[in-house]
N, C-alpha and C positions, 0 to 999 in steps of 0.2 A: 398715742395716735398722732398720724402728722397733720396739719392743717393749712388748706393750699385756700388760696383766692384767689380766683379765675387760673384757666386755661395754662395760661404762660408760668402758674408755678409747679406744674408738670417738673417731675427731676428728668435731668436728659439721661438717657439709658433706660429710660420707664421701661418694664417689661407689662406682660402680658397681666390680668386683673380681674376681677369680678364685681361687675358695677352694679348697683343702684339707685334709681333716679326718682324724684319724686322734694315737694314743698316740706313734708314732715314736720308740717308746723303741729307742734303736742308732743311728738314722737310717740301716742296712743298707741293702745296694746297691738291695733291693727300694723302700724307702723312696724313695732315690735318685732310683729312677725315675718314683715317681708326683710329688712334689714337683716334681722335672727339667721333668715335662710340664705342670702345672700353672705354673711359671714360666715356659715355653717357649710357652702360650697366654694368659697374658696380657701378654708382650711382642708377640705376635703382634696384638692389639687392642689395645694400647695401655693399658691397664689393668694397677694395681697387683695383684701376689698377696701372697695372707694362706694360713699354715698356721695352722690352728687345733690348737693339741692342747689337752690336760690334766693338771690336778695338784690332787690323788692320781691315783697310777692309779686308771683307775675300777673296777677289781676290788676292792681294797680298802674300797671304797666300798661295793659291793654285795655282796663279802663277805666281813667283816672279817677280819684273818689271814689273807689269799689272796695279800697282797701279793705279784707275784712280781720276785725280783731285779731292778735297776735296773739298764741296759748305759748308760746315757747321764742326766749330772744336768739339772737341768731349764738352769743356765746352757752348758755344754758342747751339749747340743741345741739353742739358739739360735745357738750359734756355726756347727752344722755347718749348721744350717739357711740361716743369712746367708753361709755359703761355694756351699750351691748356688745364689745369688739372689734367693732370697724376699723379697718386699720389709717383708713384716711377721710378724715370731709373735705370735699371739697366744695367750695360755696362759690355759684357762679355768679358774677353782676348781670342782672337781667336790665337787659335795654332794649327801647324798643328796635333797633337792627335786629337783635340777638332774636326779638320773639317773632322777626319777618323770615326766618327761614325755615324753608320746608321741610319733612320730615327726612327726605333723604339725604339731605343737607346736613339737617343734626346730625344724624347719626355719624356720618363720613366726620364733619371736622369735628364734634365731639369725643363720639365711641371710636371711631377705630382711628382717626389720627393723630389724636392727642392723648386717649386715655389707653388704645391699646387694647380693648375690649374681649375677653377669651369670652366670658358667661355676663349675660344684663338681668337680673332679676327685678321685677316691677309688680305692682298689684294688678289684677286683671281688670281694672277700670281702669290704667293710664290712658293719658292722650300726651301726645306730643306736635312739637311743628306747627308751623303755622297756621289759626283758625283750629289749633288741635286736629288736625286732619286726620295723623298718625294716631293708628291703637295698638295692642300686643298685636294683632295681626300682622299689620304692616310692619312693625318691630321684628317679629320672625323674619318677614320675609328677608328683609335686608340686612337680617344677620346672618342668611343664608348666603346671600350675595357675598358679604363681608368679610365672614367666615368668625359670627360668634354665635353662641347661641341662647335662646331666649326663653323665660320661664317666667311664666305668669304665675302670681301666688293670689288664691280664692282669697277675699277679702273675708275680713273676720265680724261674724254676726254673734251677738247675745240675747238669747231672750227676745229673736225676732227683729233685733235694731240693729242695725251694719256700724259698725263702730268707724266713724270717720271725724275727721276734724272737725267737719260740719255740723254734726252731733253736739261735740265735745261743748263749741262754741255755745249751741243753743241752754244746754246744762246750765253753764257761765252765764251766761246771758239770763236765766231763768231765777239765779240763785241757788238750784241744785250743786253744789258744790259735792254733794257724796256720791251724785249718780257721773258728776266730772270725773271725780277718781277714780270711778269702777269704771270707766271705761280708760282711764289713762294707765291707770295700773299703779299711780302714785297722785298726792293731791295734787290740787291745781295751784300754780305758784305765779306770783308778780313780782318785780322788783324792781326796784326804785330807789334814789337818794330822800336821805330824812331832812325835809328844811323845818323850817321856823312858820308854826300857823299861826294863829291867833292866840297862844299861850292861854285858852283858857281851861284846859283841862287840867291842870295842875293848880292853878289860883283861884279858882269858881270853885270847880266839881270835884279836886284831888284827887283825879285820874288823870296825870300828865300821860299825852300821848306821843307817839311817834308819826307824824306827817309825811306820806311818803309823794314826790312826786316822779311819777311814772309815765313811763314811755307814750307818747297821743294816742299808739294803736294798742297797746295794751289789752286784753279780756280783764277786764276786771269787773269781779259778778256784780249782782244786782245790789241796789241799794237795801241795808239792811245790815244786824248786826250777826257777826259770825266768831265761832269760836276756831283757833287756829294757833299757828306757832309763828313768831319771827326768827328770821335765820341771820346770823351775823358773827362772823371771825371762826365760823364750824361751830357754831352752836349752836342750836333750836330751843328756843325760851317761849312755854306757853304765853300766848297773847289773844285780849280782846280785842277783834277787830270791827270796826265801824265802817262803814262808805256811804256815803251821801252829800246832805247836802246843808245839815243841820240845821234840820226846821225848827228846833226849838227859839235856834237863834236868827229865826229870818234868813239862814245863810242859802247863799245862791251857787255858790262853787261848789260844786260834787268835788268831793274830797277822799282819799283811803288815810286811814289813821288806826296805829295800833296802841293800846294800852301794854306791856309787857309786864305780865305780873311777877314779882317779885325782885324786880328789876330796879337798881338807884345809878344806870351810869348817863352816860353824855351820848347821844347816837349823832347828835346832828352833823350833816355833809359825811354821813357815813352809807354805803352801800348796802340794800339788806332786802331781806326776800319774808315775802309773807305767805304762807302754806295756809289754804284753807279745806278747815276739816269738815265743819257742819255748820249751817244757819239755824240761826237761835232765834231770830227776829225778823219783823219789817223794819224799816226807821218811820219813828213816830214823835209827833211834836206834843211836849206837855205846857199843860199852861205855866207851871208852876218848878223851877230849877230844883227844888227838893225831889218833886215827883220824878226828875230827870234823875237824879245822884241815886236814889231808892232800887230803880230799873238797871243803872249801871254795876251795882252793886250784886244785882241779880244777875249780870248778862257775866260777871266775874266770879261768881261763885259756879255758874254752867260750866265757863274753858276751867274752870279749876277739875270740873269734875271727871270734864272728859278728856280732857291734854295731860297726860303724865308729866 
């Protein structure tokens, strides 16, 4: 899959294409599906597709401090992206010029004069343009004008819940980490560099862990212990994972930290992604560091049971 940032890395000779636009922060099964059919019509014509998204989110953009949590970084979204097909992402810079232009504006210096646009597939909730003015409606029109054409795909519901990012987040956000995955279609992942925390899980409690520190917008669920995998050099090694804030120890910094069981190497300043399967706990403060090692020992024989 090729992978453009901004506009200008258009190859010159671009021919004709089958685009899709949208944040696809999660790349959620709903995502799945408008992508899926977007790849699936322009193998049908013989034509490259392009997802288009962006970075910043464009909330952020138009309203600063709104940023909302990140389920997917912008390299991990290309990957899932190039797993359903896509032949190209292209990831725009979202500035605020770029979010002052109106919809027929996007469309011209976007879709038809830079991307070349034969077919635009979107969900049938998009908005585009300025103030979002533009909908699939107005999207048709002006690919009528244009000469592309336009296909709305019905957004994907479960069980009565419209699967969206904003879903996703609240799951994250709740500590439901299995109702994350059933809507993502795969667990909910973070990742971050391992530094140096307070070295006491290995000298106190003998559960040395892995300290990871992660991106500021990050989703990372609720405080609480969870059973999961750490991912690192193509490998996935059962781990207990912890987040909080370690009231046992007065601690004040909300923290993510994995245990890796059966694990004796060196991870620190190493790169590494933490999959989360299921919540096994709240975080809870014991008086007594015994009572704490007792519980950990518990919360490791759980990911032992349920992580292969």
């Amino acid at each position: 899959m090729q992978r453009w940032r901004g506009l200008d890395s258009t190859p010159s000779g671009w021919g004709r294409c089958v685009v899709t636009i949208g944040v696809f922060d999660g790349v959620h099964r709903g995502h799945q599906q408008i992508v899926g059919r977007a790849v699936d019509r322009a193998r049908e014509t013989g034509m490259p597709s392009v997802v288009l998204t962006f970075d910043p989110h464009p909330s952020e953009v138009v309203r600063p401090g709104s940023h909302p949590p990140v389920l997917t970084s912008t390299r991990r979204k290309a990957a899932l992206l190039e797993a359903l097909g896509a032949d190209v992402a292209c990831v725009l810079p979202f500035t605020l010029e770029f979010s002052r232009l109106g919809p027929a504006e996007f469309v011209h210096e976007v879709l038809v004069e830079h991307l070349h646009a034969a077919a635009v597939v979107v969900g049938d909730n998009f908005r585009f343009g300025h103030r979002a003015a533009g909908d699939v409606a107005a999207l048709r029109s002006l690919g009528d004008t244009f000469g592309f054409v336009t296909e709305g795909v019905p957004l994907l519901t479960d069980d009565g819940v419209t699967i969206s990012s904003t879903y996703v987040r609240s799951c994250v956000d709740a500590g439901d980490v299995a109702a994350a995955a059933h809507a993502l279609g795969r667990e909910h992942r973070i990742e971050g560099l391992v530094v140096r925390g307070d070295m006491r899980g290995g000298s106190q409690l003998g559960f040395p862990t892995a300290n990871l520190r992660v991106d500021r917008y990050a989703a990372v669920p609720a405080d609480g212990v969870y059973a999961g995998r750490l991912l690192w050099r193509d490998a996935a090694r059962p781990a207990a994972i912890s987040v909080g804030s370690n009231p046992t120890f007065e601690g004040r910094e909300r923290r993510v930290e994995a245990f890796v069981l059966d694990f004796d190497g060196d991870l620190y300043g190493e790169k590494v992604g933490l999959d989360f399967h299921a919540r096994l706990r709240g975080m809870q403060r014991y008086d007594r560091i015994d009572d704490l090692i007792a519980q950990i020992k518990v919360d490791v024989d759980q990911t032992r049971t349920m992580i292969p």
